[in-house]
C-alpha positions, 0 to 999 in steps of 0.5 A: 805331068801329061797322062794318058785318057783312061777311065780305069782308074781315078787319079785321088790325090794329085802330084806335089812338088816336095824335096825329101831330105835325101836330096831326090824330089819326087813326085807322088801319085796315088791311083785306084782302080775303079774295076778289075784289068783282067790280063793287064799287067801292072807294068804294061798299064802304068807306061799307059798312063804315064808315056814320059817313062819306058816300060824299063824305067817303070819296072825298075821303079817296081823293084826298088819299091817306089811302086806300091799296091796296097801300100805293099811292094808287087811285081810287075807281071801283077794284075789289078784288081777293082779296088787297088791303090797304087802309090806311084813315087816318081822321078822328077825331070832331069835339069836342063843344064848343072851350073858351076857355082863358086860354092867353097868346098873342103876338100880332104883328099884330091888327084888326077882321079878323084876328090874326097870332100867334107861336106857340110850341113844344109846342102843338098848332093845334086840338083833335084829339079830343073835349073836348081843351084847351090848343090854338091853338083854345082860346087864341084863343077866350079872347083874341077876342070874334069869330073865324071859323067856319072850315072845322070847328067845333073850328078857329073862325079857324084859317086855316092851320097849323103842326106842334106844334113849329114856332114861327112865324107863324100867321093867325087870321081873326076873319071868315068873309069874312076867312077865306075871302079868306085861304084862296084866297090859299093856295089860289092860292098867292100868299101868301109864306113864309119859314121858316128852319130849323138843318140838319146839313151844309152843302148843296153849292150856295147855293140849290136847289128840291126837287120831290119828291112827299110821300105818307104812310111806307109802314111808320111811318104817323105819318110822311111820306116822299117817294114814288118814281115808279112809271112817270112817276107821282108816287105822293104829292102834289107838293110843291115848296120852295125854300131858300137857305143863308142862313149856314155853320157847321162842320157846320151851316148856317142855311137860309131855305125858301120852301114853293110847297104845304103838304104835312104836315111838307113841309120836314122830309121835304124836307130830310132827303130831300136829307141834311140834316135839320133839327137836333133832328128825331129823326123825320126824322134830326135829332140832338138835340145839347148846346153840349157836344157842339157846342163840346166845353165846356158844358152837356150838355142838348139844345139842341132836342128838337123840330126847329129850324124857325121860321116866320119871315116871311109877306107877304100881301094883307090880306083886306078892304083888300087892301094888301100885308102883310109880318109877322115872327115874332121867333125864340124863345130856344132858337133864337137861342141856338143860332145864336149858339153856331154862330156862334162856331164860325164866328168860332173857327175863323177 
């Protein structure tokens, strides 16, 4: 990526191509400042340093936190100071052209205006960099005549999304009216979702809300962490969700979780910051476990290796006739293989 000539700062670690578990890859920055910018704002000064992004896009960047001094979110009319660090977490270039691909799809609910699909483990929502294929994106190209412009010319009729491995329910709009319809119902946060998930533990009370900011890791930038208040200020986005212990198992529970926003990788951060994490999430202090370290006799091959999380459930109004919609996703093998075996735990020790 080109930069600009300046001697103001020095660039200490350099841009990496990484693909983070949501999908978006993103380029990371670390800038220090060699000496005090009296009277230039943060804003101004890093569309100096990187011309490819309007000064619009930078400030956006700033709000959403992926623009941080000090390991700390900042406003853009900050100025800097000898000394500051600035951790830049940037956009890849959009792809030059989204490839339709016969990827299969399983598609749960479809009309003249929008698909519901089942989205399986082990692929990604849309591309993430330039001319990459085998995406949601790609499959659904292939699979309608007809799909959304949506918000970015590689995401056509990506209405929401879910982790690279996250099963579950996903919205395709095949209208631009459709798709922005669908957008302000999440915008305004009327759209209902329930996820179930396989935790480690079981939670003390039966239901519970989370309201715990989430903001980028301070150390692992590919990570998501709750941020702790610093002087009654939330220092990551708020992020609420609330679950329900749907059934106990020894040493394990089945959790339904309503998320009330969508922060990136919220439920995972969420219950691994009460201490108990999503079984398989060995980013976020899951275990991938075997039937045999389970029940003691079986097969020795993990059960998950990706985090136990399904997007079960969605209820929404249906973007043109507005009629109330309530779809399911079926739960994928491995997930009700691995309920089944918790549940005979439960019945054994009985």
């Amino acid at each position: 990526m080109s930069r600009a000539p300046d001697d103001d700062d020095l660039i200490e670690r350099p841009a990496a191509d990484q693909e983070s578990e949501d999908e978006d890859a993103r380029e990371l920055v670390r800038l220090t400042i060699r000496r005090k910018l009296p009277g230039r704002r943060l804003d101004k000064y890093l569309q100096g340093r990187f011309a490819q992004l309007s000064r619009t896009a930078i400030q956006k960047l700033i709000k959403d936190g992926s623009i941080l001094v000090n390991g700390h979110a900042t406003k853009s009319s900050y100025e800097m100071n000898s000394g500051d660090v600035i951790d830049l977490t940037l956009p890849k270039p959009e792809p030059a052209e989204l490839v339709p691909e016969n990827i299969p799809l399983e598609i749960i609910y479809e009309d003249e205006y929008l698909i519901a699909i089942n989205k399986a483990a082990g692929i990604i929502c849309h591309p993430a960099r330039q001319y990459q294929t085998g995406t949601i994106a790609n499959a659904v190209m292939y699979h309608s005549a007809t799909l959304s412009t949506g918000s970015a010319p590689w995401r056509p009729g990506i209405v929401h999304r879910l982790d690279k491995n996250t099963t579950g329910i996903m919205l395709i709009a095949k209208t631009d009216e459709a798709h922005w319809r669908l957008g302000l119902q999440f915008e305004r946060r009327t759209v209902q979702k329930t996820y179930l998930a396989v935790v480690h533990g079981r939670p003390p009370l039966d239901a519970d809300t989370i309201d715990a900011p989430i903001g980028v890791h301070p150390v692992v930038r590919e990570k998501f962490a709750v941020l702790i208040r610093e002087n009654k200020i939330d220092v990551g986005k708020s992020a609420v969700t609330h679950y329900e212990v749907a059934e106990r198992y020894p040493g394990f529970s089945l959790v339904k979780m309503h998320p009330k926003t969508g922060r990136t990788h919220q439920l995972r951060v969420h219950m691994s910051h009460i201490g108990f994490p999503i079984f398989g999430d060995l980013m976020y202090g899951g275990r991938a476990m075997s039937e045999a370290q389970i029940r003691g006799s079986g097969t020795s091959d993990p059960l998950f290796e990706y985090q136990a999380l399904h997007a079960w459930r969605i209820e929404f109004a249906h973007p043109i006739h507005e009629k109330r919609l309530q779809l399911e996703a079926p739960f994928p093998p491995a997930f009700k293989r691995l309920v089944t075996l918790l549940r005979g735990l439960s019945e054994g020790a009985r």
